[in-house]
N, C-alpha and C positions, 0 to 999 in steps of 0.2 A: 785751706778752704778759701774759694773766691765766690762771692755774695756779689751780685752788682750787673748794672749793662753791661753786655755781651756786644761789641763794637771793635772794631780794627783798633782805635786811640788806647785801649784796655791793656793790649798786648798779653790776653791770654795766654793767644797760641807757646807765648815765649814761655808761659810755666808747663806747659804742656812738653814741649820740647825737650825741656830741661830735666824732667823726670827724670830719666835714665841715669843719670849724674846725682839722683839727689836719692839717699833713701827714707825717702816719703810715699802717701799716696796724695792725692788731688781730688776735692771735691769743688765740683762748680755748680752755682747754682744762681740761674737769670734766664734773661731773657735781650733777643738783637739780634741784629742783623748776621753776626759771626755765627751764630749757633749752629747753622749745621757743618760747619767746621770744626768744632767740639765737642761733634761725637766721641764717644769713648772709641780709644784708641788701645789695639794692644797693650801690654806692658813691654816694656824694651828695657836691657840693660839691665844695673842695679850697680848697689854699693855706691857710697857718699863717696866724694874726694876731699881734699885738704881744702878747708876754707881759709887758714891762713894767708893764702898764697891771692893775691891781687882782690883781694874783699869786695873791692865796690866802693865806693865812698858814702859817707854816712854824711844825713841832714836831716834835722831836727827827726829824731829818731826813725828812719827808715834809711836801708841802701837803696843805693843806685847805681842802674846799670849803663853801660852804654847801648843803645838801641839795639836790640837783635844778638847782642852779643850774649848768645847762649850760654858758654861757659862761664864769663862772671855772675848772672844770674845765676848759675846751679850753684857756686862757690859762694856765693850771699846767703845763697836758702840754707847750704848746708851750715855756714857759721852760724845761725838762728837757731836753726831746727837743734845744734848740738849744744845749746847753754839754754837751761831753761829758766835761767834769769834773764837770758836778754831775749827771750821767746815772750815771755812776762812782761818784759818792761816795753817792749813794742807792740803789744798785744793791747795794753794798757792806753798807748797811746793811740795805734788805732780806731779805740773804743773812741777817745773825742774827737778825731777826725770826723766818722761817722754820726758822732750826736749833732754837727753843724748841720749835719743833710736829715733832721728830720722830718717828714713830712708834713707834720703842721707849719714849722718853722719856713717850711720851705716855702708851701703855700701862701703864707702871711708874705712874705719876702717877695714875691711875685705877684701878689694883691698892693702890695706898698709902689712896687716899680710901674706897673700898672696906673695906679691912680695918678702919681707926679709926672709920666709922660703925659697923660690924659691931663692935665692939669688940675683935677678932682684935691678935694680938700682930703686930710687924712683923718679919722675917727681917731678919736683921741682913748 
């Protein structure tokens, strides 16, 4: 599942693409500029491949891919998708990524930056 803006920087399309190689389904769910590029798309393909074989490299718990390069990304999802401990434990991490971007948080964070370009005193 992908939650979030929908922007070219996102690199949806690249999970979209990669389907085919990965046996999953893909729920997206947002809003940008990409979106009508993210119409549902047939299904193509199927059956995982070896995730073993050129992973991705891992940091602080996510792979990565090299840009565009479809087949490492499907060989990432697939290594994920097939250990549900390390589905778990990136899933886990995820979650605090996310809790950095919460919307009050965020707003406060953007009232702070605000008031110190403005020179404004901050509320204590």
């Amino acid at each position: 599942m992908y939650v979030g803006r929908l922007s070219a920087d996102k690199a949806v399309t690249d999970l979209i693409e990669a389907l085919p190689e990965v046996d999953a389904h893909l729920v997206i769910a947002g809003r940008g500029v990409k979106m009508a590029a993210l119409k549902p798309r047939p299904a193509g393909g199927g059956g995982a491949r070896d995730g073993a074989a050129a992973p991705g490299h891992r940091r602080r718990e996510r792979f990565l891919y090299a840009p565009s390069d479809i087949g490492q990304l499907a060989r990432c999802l697939c290594r994920v998708l097939r250990s549900p401990a390390e589905s778990a434990k990136m899933g886990r991490a995820s979650r605090e990524i996310a809790l950095a971007h919460d919307a009050d948080l965020t707003v406060t964070q953007y009232e702070q930056t605000y008031r110190q370009a403005s020179g404004q005193r901050l509320a204590d």
